[in-house]
N, C-alpha and C positions, 0 to 999 in steps of 0.2 A: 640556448644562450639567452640570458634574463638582457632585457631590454631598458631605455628610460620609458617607455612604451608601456611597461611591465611595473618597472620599479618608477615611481615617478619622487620619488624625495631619493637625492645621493645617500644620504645616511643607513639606506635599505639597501646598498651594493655591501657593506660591510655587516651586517648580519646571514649573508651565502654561506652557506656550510657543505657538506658532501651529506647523504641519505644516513651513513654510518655516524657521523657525529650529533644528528637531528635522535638517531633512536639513542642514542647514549643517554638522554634525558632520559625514557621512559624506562622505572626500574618495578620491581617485583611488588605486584599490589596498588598498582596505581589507578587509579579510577581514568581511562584514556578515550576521551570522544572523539569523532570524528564528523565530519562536514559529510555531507553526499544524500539520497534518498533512492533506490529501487532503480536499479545500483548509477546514477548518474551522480556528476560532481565530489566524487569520495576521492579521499588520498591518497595515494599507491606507493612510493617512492620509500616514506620513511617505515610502514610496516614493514615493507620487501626488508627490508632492512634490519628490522627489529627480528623479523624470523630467522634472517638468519645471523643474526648472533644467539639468537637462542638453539639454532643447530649447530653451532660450534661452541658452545657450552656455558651460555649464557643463563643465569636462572633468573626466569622473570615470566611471572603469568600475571595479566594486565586483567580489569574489569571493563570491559568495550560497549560503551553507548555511541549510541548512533539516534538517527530520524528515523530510520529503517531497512532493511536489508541493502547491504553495500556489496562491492565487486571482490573478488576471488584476494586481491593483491592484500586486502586486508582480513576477511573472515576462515578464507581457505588457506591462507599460504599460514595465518597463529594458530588458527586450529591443529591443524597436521603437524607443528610443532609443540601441542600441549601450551601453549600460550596465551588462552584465555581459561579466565577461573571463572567467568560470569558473561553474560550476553543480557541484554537489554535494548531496547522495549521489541525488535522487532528481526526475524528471519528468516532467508527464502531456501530453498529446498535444494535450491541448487549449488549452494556448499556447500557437499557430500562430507567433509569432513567436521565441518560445524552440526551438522543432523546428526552423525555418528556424537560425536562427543556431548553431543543433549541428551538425547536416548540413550546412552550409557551414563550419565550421569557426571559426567565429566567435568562438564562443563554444565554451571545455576544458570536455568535461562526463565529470566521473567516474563513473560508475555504480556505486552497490556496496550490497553486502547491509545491509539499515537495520539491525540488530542493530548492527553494525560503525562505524556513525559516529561516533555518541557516544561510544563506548570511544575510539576512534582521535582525536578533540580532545582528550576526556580528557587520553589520554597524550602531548599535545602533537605528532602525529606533524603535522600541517595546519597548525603555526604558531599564529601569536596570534589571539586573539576579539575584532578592533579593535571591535566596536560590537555588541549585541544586543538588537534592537527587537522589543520582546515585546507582544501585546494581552491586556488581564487584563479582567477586569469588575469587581475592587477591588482596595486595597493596602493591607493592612492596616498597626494602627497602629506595628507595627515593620518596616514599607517590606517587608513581604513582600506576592509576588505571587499574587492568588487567578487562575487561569488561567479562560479558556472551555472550547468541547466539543473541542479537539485543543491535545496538551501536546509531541509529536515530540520534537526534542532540547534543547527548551529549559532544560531543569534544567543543564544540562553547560554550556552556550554562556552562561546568567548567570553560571554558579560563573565562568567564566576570561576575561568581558569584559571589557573598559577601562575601556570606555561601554554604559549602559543605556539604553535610552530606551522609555519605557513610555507605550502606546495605550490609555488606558483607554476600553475600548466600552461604553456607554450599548444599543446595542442587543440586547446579550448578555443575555442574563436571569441576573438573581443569587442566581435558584437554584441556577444550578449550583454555588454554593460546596458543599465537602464533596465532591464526587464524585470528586475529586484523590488518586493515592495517590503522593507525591513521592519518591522514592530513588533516592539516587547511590551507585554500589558505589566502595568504598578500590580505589586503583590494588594491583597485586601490588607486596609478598609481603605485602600485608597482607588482600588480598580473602577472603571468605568466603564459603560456601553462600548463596544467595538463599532466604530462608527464606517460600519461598512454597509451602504445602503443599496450599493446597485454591486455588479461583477464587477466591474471597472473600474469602482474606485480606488484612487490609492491613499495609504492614511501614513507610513512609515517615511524611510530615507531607503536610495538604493542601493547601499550598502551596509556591512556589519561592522557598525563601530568598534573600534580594538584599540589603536592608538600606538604610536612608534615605539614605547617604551616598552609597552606588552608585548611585543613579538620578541621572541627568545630566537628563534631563526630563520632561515627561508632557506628553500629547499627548491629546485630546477627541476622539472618535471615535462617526461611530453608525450607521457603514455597515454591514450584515449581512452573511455569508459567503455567497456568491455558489455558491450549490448547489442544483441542481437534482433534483427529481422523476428518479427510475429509470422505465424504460420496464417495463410492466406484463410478467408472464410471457407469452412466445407456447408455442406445442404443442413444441416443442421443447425449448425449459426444461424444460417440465413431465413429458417422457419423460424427461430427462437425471435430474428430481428422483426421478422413480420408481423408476428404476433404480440410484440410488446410494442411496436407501432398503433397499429390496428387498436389494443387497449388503451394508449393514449388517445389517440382521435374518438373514442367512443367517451374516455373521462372529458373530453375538452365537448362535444355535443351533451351528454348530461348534465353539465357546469358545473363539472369537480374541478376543473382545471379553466383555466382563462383561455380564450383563445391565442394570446402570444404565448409560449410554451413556458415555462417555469424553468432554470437551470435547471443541467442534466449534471448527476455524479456518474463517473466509470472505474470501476474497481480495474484489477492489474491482472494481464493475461491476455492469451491469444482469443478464450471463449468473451470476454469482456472486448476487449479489442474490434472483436467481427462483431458483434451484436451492434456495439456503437456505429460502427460502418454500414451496417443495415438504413440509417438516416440518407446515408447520398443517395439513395432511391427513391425516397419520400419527399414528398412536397413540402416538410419542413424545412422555412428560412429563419434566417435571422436566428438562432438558437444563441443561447450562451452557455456556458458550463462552469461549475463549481466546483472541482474535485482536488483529491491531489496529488493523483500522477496523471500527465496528459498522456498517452499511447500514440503512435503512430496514426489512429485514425481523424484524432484531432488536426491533424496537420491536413489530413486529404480533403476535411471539412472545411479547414479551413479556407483551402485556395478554388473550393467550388462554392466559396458563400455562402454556404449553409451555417457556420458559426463565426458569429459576426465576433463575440472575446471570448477565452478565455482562462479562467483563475486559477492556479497549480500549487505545489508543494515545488515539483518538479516535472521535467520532462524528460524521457527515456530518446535519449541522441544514439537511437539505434543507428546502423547505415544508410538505411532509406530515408531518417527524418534529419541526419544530417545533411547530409547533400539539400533535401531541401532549403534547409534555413542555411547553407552556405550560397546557393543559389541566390536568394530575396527576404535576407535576414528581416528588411525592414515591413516586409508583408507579415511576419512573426510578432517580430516589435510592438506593431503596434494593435496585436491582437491577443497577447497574450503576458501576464504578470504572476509573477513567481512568488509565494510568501511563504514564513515561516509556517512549520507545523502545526503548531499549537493556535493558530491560524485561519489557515486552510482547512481545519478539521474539525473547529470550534463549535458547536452545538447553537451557541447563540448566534451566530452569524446564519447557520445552515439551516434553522428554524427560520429567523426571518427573511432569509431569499426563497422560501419554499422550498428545495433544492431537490428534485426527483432520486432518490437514491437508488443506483442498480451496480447490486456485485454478485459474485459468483461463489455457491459454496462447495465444500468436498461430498456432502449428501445433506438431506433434509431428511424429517419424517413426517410419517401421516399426521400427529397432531401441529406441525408448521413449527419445531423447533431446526436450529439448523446447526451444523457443525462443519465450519470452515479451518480448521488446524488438522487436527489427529485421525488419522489410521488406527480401528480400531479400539479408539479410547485409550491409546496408553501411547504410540508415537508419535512424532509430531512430524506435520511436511512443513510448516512455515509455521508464523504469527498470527495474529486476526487480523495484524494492519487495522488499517482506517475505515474497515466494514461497519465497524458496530457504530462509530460515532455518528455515520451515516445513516447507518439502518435506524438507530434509534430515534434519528432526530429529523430525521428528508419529511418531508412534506406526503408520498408516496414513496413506501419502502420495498422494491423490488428485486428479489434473487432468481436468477435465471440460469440455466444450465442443462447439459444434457442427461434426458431422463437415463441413459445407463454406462455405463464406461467398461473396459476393457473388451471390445470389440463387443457388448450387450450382452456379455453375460453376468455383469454386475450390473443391481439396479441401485441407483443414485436416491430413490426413495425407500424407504428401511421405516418399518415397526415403530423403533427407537433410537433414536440416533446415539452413538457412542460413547459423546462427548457434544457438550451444549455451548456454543460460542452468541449465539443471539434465538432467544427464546423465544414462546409462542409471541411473547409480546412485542417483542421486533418488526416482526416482519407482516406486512400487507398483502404479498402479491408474490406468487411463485409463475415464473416459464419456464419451461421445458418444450423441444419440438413438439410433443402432442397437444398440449395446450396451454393452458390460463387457468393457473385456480385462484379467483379472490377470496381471502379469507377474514374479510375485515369483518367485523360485530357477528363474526358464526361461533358459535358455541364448539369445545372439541370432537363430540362426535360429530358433526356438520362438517367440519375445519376437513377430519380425515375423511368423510367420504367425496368431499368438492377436490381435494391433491387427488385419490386414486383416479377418481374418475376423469381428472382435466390433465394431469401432470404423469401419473406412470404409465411405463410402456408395457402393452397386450399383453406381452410373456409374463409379465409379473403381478398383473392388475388381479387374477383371478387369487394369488395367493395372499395379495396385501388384503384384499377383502374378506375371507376368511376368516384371517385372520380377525380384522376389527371386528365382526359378527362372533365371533369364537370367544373375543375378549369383554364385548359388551353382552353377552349370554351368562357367561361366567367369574366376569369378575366387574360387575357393574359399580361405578363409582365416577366422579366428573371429569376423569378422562380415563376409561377402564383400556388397561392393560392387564396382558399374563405377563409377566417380568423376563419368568425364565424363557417362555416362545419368543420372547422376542429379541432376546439372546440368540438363541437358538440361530434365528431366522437372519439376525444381521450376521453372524457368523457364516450363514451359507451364502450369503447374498457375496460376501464379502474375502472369503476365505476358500472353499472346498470346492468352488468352481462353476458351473453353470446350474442356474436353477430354474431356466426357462422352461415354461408350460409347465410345472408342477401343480401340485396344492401342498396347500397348507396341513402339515400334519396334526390333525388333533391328540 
């Protein structure tokens, strides 16, 4: 039940609709955005809704922008009814129906660096914003919208909507009012510096301007973001966290790094998640952070002092990071500020806070290119997200991850990577449990023999070696590969099942 609490101008009790008359607006081909980020603060109500009129015989396939991967209520429930013709900019792997309809072709999915989306509506280059269904937890008395724990690219996709249609969630806590820092940059020749100088600062309003007139309806809502609990750190993480520890206090004694730390970024995931949690052990205080999805471990940092702000797209209101901030919202409050994507991900902001970048990819190879999307170069498990904008632009660019997966008999380091999400020129710094390989100003053969030797594990190390000695024997050139071996070799690594203690077939 909508509240004055909820609705704070009368004029907004009479825009109430039911979920069936909010998708009535949405018809076939419509370009339809939505609010939320990985998967927190997304709409539920009026998809739930759209799907099913389209399973009792509605014909309508919509074109769905988002910030970034959203909750099932929306990606899973249109997909499994053929109701997206298009996905953009971003997708997580666990809408089995939405992965299906990619890789079948089903459904056009663009994939692109989230920095880049909101700029790119912006400037009109995606066409019109026919509908933007946004979830808020109030609106205030001049029809602006106070958002929840993920804001993605919704400031952009309200500014140049048609139609609004606003879920106001009742489940949401509203305390998060205030944690919002809302700014849309002037399109060029009128754009300026983003005057964000420290984590802290705030440069916007804490709301997304919309106004009484633009909202087409509201919709009652009191379903919870559908996120779950991170799986706890195994020995792995925890070697991975030590070690990328231990590398910073070695760059902060060289004076690569200052002694007060530089913001840290944390890419999405359990492997990201532990690694970052590896700090409540360490002696570092005072930390801040730049990223933009905060993870549960942000929250543990927080309340043991170790990260004194901060700065998100969003935050992931699993179960465990709810109760805390239902607990001592205001210990949150005032540690932590929520901003637009295009934002959060900015290249010029993340350059000038120096911003340590650390994310996790699906494999790397020996010359340090990396591939964070595709199963063997032709599937896809998700997006790139916000890796690249990071990797390219952090101050220190570090990918970490376990050197093999499927219980070790796939190794996460490969000849050739599949598919190239951020290339040799990306990336700085690979972890893996076995070690540290820096690969900054080495040349490619150098590049590959500092990974085998620092980064892959025993079983495999004897064949990736070989191989590079095999490749630089016979096919010398400034980064000598055999093409087809290394087909070959990511194929068994990857497909045919264990290739532990082999060699290398010549």
């Amino acid at each position: 039940m909508l509240d004055k609490i909820r609705l704070r101008n009368p004029k907004l009790f009479d825009k109430i609709v039911s979920p069936d008359e909010a998708a009535s607006l949405i018809t076939d081909g419509m370009n339809v955005c939505t609010s939320g980020f990985t998967p927190s603060g997304y709409p539920k109500m009026t998809t739930m809704a759209l799907a099913k009129q389209i399973r009792s015989g509605k014909k309508c396939r919509i074109n769905l922008w988002t910030g970034a991967s959203v909750g099932k209520e929306i990606e899973e429930e249109l997909a499994a009814v053929d109701g997206i013709a298009s996905r953009v900019p971003y997708y997580a792997f666990s809408n089995r129906s939405m992965q299906k309809g990619i890789n079948t072709q089903k459904i056009n999915y663009t994939d692109m660096h989230l920095s880049h989306f909101g700029q790119q509506v912006n400037y009109g280059f995606f066409g019109d914003v026919d509908v933007a269904i946004v979830e808020v937890i109030a609106i205030t008395e001049e029809g602006n919208l106070i958002l929840g724990p993920g804001v993605g690219n919704i400031p952009v996709f309200v500014k140049h909507a048609k139609k609004v249609i606003v879920e106001v969630n009742t489940a949401q806590s509203l305390e998060l009012e205030g944690m919002h820092d809302i700014y849309i940059q002037p399109k060029p020749p009128h754009r300026k510096e983003i005057p964000i100088f420290h984590v802290g600062d705030r440069i916007g309003v804490p709301y997304v301007e919309c106004g009484l007139d633009r909202i087409s309806c509201i919709v009652a809502s009191d379903i919870p973001d559908q996120v779950r609990n991170l799986d706890p750190p195994d020995e792995k993480s925890k070697r991975i966290a030590e070690l990328l520890i231990d590398f910073l206090k070695n760059e902060q004694k060289r004076g690569i790094l200052p002694k007060q730390m530089l913001p840290l970024q944390s890419g999405v995931g359990s492997i990201a998640n532990a690694v970052l949690l590896g700090f409540k052990d360490s002696d570092y205080e005072v930390l801040e952070m730049y990223s933009e999805i905060l993870q549960d471990a942000v929250f543990d940092l927080i309340d043991m002092g170790k990260v004194k702000f901060a700065s998100g797209c969003a935050f992931t209101p699993s179960p465990y990071v709810y109760k805390k901030f239902r607990e001592n919202p205001e210990r949150y409050k005032k540690s932590i500020v929520l901003r637009p994507l295009d934002i959060s991900n900015h290249p010029e902001v993340i350059r000038r806070l120096g911003v340590i970048a650390m994310n996790t990819p699906v494999e790397f190879d020996i010359y340090g290119h990396a591939n964070s999307t595709h199963a063997m170069g032709t599937s896809i498990l998700n997006g790139i997200g916000g890796s690249g904008d990071y990797m390219r632009n952090g101050y220190i660019s570090i990918f970490s991850t376990e050197s093999t997966a499927k219980n070790g008999d796939v190794s996460r380091i490969v000849p050739f990577v599949s598919h190239t999400d951020h290339s040799e020129h990306d990336v700085m710094i690979y972890i893996t449990e076995q070690g540290v390989a820096d690969i900054r100003g080495l040349a490619p053969h150098d590049r590959a023999r500092c990974i085998i030797n620092n980064c892959a594990h025993p079983d495999f190390h004897p064949m990736l070696m070989e191989y590079l000695e095999w490749s630089e024997k016979n096919h010398m050139g400034h980064i000598p590969h055999d093409l087809s071996k290394a087909f070959e070799m990511h194929c068994a690594f990857n497909v045919t099942g264990s290739m532990r203690g082999t060699t290398f077939n010549k």
